[in-house]
N, C-alpha and C positions, 0 to 999 in steps of 0.2 A: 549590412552594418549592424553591427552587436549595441544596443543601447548603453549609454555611458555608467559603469559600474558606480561613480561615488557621485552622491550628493553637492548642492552649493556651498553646502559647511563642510564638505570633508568626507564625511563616511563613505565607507566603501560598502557596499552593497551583497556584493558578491562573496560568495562563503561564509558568510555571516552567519555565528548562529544563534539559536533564543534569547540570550541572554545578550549578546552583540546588541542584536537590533532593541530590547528594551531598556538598557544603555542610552544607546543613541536616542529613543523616545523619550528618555528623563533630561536628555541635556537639551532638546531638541535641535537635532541633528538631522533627524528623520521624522517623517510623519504615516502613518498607516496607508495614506492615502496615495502618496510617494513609493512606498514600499509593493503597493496593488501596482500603481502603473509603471513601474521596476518591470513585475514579473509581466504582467500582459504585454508588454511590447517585448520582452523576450519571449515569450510565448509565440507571438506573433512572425520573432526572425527566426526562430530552430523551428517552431514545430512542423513546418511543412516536411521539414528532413526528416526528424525525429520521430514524427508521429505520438508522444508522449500524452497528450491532452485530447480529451475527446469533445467535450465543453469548456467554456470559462461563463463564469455565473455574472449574468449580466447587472445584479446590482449588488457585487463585491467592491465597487470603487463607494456607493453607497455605507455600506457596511462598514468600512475603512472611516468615513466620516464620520458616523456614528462614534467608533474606536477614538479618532484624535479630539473629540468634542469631548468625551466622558474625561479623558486624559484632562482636559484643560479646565473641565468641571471640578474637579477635584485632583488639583496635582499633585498633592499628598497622599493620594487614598491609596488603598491594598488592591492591586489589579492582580489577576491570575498572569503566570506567566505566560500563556499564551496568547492574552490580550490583544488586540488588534494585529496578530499575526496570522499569516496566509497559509492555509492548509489545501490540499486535492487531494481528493476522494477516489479510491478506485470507483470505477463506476458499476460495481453489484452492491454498494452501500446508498442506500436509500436516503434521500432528501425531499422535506418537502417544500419545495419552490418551483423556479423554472427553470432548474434541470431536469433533464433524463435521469432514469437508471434503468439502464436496460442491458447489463455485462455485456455490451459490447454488438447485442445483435437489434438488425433494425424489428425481430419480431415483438421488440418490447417498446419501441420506439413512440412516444405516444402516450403511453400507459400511465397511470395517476398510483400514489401511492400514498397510503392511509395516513400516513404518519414520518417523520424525522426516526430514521435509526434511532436505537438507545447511544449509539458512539457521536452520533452527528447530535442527538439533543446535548449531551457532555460538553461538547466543542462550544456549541454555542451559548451555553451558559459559561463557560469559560472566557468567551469574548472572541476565539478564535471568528477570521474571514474566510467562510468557504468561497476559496479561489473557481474550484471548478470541478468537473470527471477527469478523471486519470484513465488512458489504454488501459486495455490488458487482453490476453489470451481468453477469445471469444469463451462464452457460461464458464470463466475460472478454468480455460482447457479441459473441459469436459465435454465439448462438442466432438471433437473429432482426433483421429488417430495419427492423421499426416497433413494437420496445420502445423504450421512452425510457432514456436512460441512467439508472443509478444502481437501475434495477428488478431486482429476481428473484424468483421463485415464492414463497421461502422467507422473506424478510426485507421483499418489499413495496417502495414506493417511497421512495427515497434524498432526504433536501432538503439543498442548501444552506442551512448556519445562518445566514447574514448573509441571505439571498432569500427564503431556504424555496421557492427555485426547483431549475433545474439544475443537479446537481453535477457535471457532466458525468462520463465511467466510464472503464474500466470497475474502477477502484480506486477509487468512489466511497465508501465507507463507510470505508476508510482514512483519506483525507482529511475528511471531515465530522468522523469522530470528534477528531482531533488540533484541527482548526479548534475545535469547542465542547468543547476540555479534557478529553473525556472519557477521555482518554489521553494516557502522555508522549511516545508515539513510538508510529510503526506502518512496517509493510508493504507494499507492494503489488507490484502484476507490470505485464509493459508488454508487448507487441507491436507496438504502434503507438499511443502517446499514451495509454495507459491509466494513467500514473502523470503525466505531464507535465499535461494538460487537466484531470483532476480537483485537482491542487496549484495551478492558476492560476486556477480559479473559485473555490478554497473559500481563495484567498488563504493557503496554505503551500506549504512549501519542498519540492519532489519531485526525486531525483536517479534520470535513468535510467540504470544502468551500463553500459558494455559488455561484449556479451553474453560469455560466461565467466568475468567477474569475480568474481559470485556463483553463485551454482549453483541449478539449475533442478529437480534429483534431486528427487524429490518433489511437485512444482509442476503442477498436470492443465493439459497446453499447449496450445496454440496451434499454435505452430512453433520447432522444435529454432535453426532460423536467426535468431531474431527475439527469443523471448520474455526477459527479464530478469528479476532480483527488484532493486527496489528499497527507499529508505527514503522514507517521506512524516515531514514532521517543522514546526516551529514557524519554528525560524531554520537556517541554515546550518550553524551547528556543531553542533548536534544531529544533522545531517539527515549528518556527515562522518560523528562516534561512531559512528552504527549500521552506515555504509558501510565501514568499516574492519573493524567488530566480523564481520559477514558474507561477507566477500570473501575467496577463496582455493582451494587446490586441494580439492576432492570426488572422490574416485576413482569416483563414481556420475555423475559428468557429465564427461567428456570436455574437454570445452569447456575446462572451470577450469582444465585442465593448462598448457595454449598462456600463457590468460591472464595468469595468475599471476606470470608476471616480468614483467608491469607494474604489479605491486601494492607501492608504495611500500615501502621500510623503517621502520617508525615509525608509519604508516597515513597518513591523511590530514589530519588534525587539526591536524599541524605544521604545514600549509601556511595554515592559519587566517589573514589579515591585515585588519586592521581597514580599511586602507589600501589594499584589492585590486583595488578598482574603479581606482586611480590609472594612468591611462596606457593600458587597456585598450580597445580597439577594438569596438565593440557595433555592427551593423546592423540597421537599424528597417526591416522590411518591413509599409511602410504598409496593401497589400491586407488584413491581415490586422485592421485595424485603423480598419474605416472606418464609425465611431462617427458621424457627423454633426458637424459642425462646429457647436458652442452647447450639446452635452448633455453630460449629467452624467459619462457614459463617455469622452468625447474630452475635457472640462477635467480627467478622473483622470488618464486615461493622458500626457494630457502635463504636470503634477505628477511624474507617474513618472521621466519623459526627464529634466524638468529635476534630480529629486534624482541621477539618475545622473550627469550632467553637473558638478553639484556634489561629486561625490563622486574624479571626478577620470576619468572613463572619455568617451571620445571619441566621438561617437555618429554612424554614418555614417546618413543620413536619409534616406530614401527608398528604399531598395537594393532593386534591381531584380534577380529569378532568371530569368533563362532562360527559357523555356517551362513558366513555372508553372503557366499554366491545362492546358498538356498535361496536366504533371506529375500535374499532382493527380485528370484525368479516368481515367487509365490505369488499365486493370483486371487487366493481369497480377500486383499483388501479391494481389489477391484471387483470383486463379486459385488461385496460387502455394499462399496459406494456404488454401483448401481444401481441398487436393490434402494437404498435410502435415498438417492438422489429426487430418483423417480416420486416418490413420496412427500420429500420437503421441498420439490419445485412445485409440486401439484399443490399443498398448500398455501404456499409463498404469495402464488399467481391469483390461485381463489380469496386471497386478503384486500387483493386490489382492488380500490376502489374501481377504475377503468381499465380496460388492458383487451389488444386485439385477441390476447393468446389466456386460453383460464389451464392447463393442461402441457404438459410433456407433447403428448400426442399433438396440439393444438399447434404448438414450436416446429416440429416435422414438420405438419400438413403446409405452414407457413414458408418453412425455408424450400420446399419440396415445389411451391406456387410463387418463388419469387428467386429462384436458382443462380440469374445470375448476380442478383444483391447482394446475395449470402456464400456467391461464390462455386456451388455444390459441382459444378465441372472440376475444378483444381482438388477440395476439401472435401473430404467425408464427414456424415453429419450422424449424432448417436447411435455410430455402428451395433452397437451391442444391448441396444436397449430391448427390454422385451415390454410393448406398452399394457399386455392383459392386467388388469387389475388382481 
C-alpha cells in the first residue's frame, strides 16, 4: 500500500512542486517533518521494485525539525526557497555525515570523506534536507562495457517507473526517484548524457550546466573537462530553484571562478515565462527519433511537436548535422576520458580522509577479490584501462 498522498488539512502531497509545498509551510498545511515521512515511507513501498535509493540519511526527520522550528522562529523571515525541502544525492556527490559515497560500488563502502561537496555545502546553507543517495550506473557507467544502465553492485538494478524498463544512467536513481515522488528534487552528474538521457526516459526535467557553473569539489569524476553537477526535477521551475540555489564560485574548484560572471543576478527563476516557448526556434533531429511510422512512440512524440508548436516555438523538422554518423563513431573522446579518468579517480581517492581503495588500480585489485559482490561473472570491469603511470 502506497502511503496516503494528502495531509489532515488537505494538501496533497504528491507532484507538488517548490513553491506547492512552501505555500503549504506558510499556511501550515504541511510541516518538513511530514513532508520527510511522505517520502521515507514511500521510499520504503517502491524502492524494493525500483531500486531508486541507495541510502536514506538517517537524521533527515532531525533535519526537518530543525526546518519547521526556524519556520516558527520567525514566521515572517526570508527563508531560501528550498527551505526545509528534501533533496537525494546521486551518490558520487560527497557528504559529510553518515552517508556513504561510494558511486555505487562496495569498493568505497566505508570510505570517510574530507569535506561536504561545494553543491551539498550550497544545499545546506539553503536549508535544503538531504533525504539520502540516489542509484546510479556503477563509477557514473564508467565501469564496464555490458552493465545495463541504471545497475551497481550496491543498489542492484534501476527500473523506470512508468516501464519498470530502462531508466537509462548514469543518474539513473535520481531521476526514477523524483519520477515516482519519492522525492522533491534531486541531484545528478553528467559527463556525457548521464543527467539529460535519464530525465527523458523517466519523463523529468534534467538541466546539464555548463561545466563551472556548479562545482564538482567533491564529486568522484570522470573528467575535470566534462563532468557537471546538475538538478533533476518534476517541471522547469523546480529544476531553475535548485540551479540557482548551487551555482557559484568554490575555491576547491577552479572552474567556478571563470564561470561565475555568467551566473545571473537574481538566479534564474526570474527568467521563468509561461510564454517561452513563443517565437523560439527548436530543430528536430529526426535520426534520433525513428520510432516507426503507426506506433505508440512515434504518434507521442509527434503529440509532443504539435504541443510545442501550439505553444508558440518554431520547429525546424528534419535538421540535418553534418557528419553525424562520424560524429558519433569517433573514439577520441573515449581515449580522452580514459586517459583523465584514471588521473582524477587517482586524486579524488588520495583526498580521502579513509578509504579501503587510494588508486584505480587498488578498485580492480578489490572488485577482482570480491567478484561475486561486484558481480565480475555477469559485468566487465575497466576494460580498457591501461593502469601504467
Amino acid at each position: 500500500m502506497l502511503p496516503t498522498t494528502s495531509t489532515e488539512q488537505g494538501f496533497s502531497i504528491e507532484e507538488a512542486t517548490v513553491r506547492d509545498l512552501q505555500l503549504a509551510f506558510q499556511r501550515n498545511q504541511l510541516s518538513s517533518k511530514e513532508l520527510v515521512e511522505f517520502y521515507l515511507e514511500r521510499i520504503q513501498t517502491l524502492n524494493t521494485d525500483l531500486k531508486a535509493v541507495l541510502e536514506v540519511n538517517s537524521d533527515a526527520v532531525a533535519q526537518a525539525d530543525i526546518a519547521d522550528q526556524e519556520r516558527k522562529d520567525k514566521p515572517h523571515g526570508s527563508f531560501s526557497a528550498l527551505h526545509g525541502i528534501p533533496i537525494l544525492l546521486k551518490d558520487n556527490i560527497a557528504t559529510k555525515d553518515k552517508l556513504n559515497t561510494t558511486a555505487g560500488s562496495y569498493a568505497l563502502l566505508g570510505s570517510v570523506v574530507p569535506r561536504d561537496a561545494g553543491v551539498v555545502t550550497r544545499l545546506r546553507k539553503a536549508g535544503a534536507i538531504i533525504l539520502g543517495k540516489a542509484t546510479l550506473s556503477e563509477w557514473s557507467n564508467f565501469r564496464s562495457n555490458n552493465a545495463p544502465s541504471g545497475w551497481c553492485a550496491r543498489g542492484g538494478q534501476g527500473k523506470n517507473p512508468y516501464t519498470k524498463g530502462d531508466p537509462c544512467g548514469s543518474s539513473s536513481g535520481s531521476a526514477i526517484s523524483v519520477a515516482a515522488n519519492m522525492v522533491t528534487v534531486s541531484l545528478g552528474t553528467e559527463t556525457n548524457g548521464s543527467i539529460l538521457c535519464p530525465s527523458g526516459y523517466n519523463s523529468v526535467v534534467g538541466i546539464k550546466p555548463t561545466v563551472g557553473l556548479t562545482s564538482r569539489a567533491g564529486v568522484i569524476p570522470i573528467s575535470p573537462r566534462q563532468d557537471t553537477v546538475g538538478p533533476i526535477c518534476r517541471t522547469v521551475s523546480d529544476a531553475a530553484c535548485v540551479l540557482e540555489t548551487i551555482v557559484g564560485i568554490d575555491t576547491n574548484d577552479e572552474a567556478t571562478i571563470e564561470a561565475s560572471k555568467y551566473v545571473p543576478e537574481g538566479g534564474y527563476s526570474q527568467f521563468l515565462r509561461e510564454d517561452g516557448l513563443s517565437g523560439k526556434r527548436l530543430g528536430v533531429v529526426r535520426s534520433y527519433y525513428n520510432f516507426g511510422n503507426g506506433t505508440f512512440m512515434h504518434k507521442t512524440f509527434q503529440l509532443h511537436l504539435e504541443t510545442l508548436r501550439q505553444r508558440g516555438a518554431l520547429l525546424v523538422d528534419n535538421l540535418k548535422i553534418d557528419n553525424i554518423v562520424e560524429i558519433n563513431m569517433d573514439q577520441s573522446e573515449d581515449i580522452a576520458l580514459e586517459i583523465e579518468f584514471k588521473l582524477a579517480l587517482n586524486a579524488y581517492l588520495n583526498d580521502l580522509v579513509a578509504s579501503p581503495v587510494r588508486s584505480l588500480a587498488d578498485v580492480i585489485e578489490y572488485n577482482k577479490n570480491h567478484s561475486e559482490q561486484e558481480n565480475l561473472d555477469e559485468y566487465d570491469h575497466f576494460p580498457n584501462m591501461d593502469l601504467r603511470n
